[in-house]
C-alpha positions in Angstrom: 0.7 -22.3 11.3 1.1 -19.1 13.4 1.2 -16.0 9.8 0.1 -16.0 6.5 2.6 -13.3 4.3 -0.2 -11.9 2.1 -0.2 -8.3 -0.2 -2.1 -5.9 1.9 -2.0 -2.5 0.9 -4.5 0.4 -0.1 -4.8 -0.8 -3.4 -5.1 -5.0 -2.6 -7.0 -5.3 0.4 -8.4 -9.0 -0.9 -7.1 -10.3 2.7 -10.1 -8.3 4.1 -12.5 -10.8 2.0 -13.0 -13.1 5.0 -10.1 -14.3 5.0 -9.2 -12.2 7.6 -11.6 -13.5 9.9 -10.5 -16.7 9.5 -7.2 -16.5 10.3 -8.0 -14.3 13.1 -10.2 -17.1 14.6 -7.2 -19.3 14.0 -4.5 -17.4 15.3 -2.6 -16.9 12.5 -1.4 -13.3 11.9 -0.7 -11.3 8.8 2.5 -10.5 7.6 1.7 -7.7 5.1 3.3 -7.9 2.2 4.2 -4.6 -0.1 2.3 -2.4 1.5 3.6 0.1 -0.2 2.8 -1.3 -3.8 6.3 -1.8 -4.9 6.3 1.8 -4.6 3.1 3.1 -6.7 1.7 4.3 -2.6 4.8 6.3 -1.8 3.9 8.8 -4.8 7.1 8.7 -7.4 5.3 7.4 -10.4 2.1 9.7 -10.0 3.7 12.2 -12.6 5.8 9.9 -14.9 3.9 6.4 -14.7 5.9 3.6 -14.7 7.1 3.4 -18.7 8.4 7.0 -19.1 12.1 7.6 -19.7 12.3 10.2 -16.8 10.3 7.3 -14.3 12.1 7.3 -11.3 14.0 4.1 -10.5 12.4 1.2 -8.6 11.2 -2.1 -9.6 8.1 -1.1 -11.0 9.5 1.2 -13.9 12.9 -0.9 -13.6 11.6 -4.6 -14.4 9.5 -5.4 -17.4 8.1 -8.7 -15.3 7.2 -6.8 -12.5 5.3 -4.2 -14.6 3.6 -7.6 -15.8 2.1 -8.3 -12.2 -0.9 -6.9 -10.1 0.9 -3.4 -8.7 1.6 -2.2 -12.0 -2.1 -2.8 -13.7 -3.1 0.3 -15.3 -6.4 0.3 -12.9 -4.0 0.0 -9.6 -1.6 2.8 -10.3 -4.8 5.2 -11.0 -6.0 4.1 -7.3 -2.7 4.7 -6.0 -2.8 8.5 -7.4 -6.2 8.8 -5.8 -4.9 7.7 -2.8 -1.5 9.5 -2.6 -3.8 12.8 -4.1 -5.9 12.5 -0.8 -2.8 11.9 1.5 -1.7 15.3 0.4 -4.9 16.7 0.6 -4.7 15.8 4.4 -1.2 16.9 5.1 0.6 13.6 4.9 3.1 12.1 2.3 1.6 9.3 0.7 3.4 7.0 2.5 2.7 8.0 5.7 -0.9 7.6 4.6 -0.2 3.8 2.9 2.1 2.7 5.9 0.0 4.4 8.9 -3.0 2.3 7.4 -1.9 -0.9 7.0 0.4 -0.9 10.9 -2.7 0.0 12.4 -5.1 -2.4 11.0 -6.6 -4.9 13.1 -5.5 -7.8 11.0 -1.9 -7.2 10.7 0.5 -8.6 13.2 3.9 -6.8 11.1 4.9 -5.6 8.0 7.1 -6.6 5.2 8.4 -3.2 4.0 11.4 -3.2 1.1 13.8 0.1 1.8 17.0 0.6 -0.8 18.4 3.7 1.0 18.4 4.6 4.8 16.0 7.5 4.0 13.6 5.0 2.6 13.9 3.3 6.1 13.5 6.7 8.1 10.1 7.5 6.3 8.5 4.2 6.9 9.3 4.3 10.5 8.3 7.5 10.9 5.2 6.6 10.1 4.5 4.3 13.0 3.4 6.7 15.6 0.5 8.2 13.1 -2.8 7.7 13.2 -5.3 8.2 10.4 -8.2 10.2 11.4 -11.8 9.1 10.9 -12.3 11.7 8.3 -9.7 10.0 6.2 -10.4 6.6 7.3 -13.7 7.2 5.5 -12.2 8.8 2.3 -9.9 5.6 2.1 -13.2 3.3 2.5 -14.7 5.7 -0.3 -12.5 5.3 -2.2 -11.7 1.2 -2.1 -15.6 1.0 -2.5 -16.0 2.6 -5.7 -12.2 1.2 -7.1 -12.3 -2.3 -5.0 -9.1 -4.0 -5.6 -7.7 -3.2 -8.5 -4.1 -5.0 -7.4 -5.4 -8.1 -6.6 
């Protein structure tokens, strides 16, 4: 087994849980699933939530099953505004802040990002080159200490 294709994102870091270590000892890398929360990190449902009429489209206000799974818990998409609120509050788009996290971590050997428009692709490559600061690196940890992970 070279990869394991886990969720790892701001809001499900359960891979971190020694798992991580494991595999690393092992040689197996992480393919990081959803790190954008099937879209609850990239900030379009922090006004509407998931359920409202005017929700923008995407499979977490589209798909009644997927509201049914661990990105669309009540609990995960308040952690998601805290951390998109806190990308903002640093100058980046929230997912800038979600991607730029999970490319960089030591763990993660690629992503698995989901795009539906070329635009969609633009941002998530542009996020590559950035690197989180240890001011906000701290606020993230501050934040997943006192929230955990409420997607998992």
């Amino acid at each position: 087994m070279v990869s394991v294709q886990n969720p790892y994102a701001l809001t499900n870091r359960s891979y971190e849980n020694a798992l991580d270590e494991t595999c690393h000892r092992l040689g197996v890398g992480l393919l990081a699933y959803s790190p954008l929360a099937f879209g609850a990190l990239t900030g379009k449902y922090d006004d509407s939530g998931i359920r409202d009429a005017q929700a923008p489209r995407g499979r977490l206000s589209l798909y009644e099953s997927v509201q049914k799974q661990r990105w669309a818990r009540p609990e995960a998409l308040a952690a998601a505004r805290r951390y998109n609120a806190l990308a903002r509050a640093h100058g980046l788009t929230p997912t800038e802040l979600a991607l730029a996290f999970v490319y960089h971590r030591w763990q993660v050997c690629s992503t698995i990002i989901g795009v539906t428009s070329l635009a969609q692709l633009e941002q998530n490559l542009a996020a590559w080159p950035l690197r989180l600061s240890p001011e906000v690196l701290q606020a993230i940890d501050a934040i997943r200490w006192e929230l955990r992970d409420p997607a998992q």
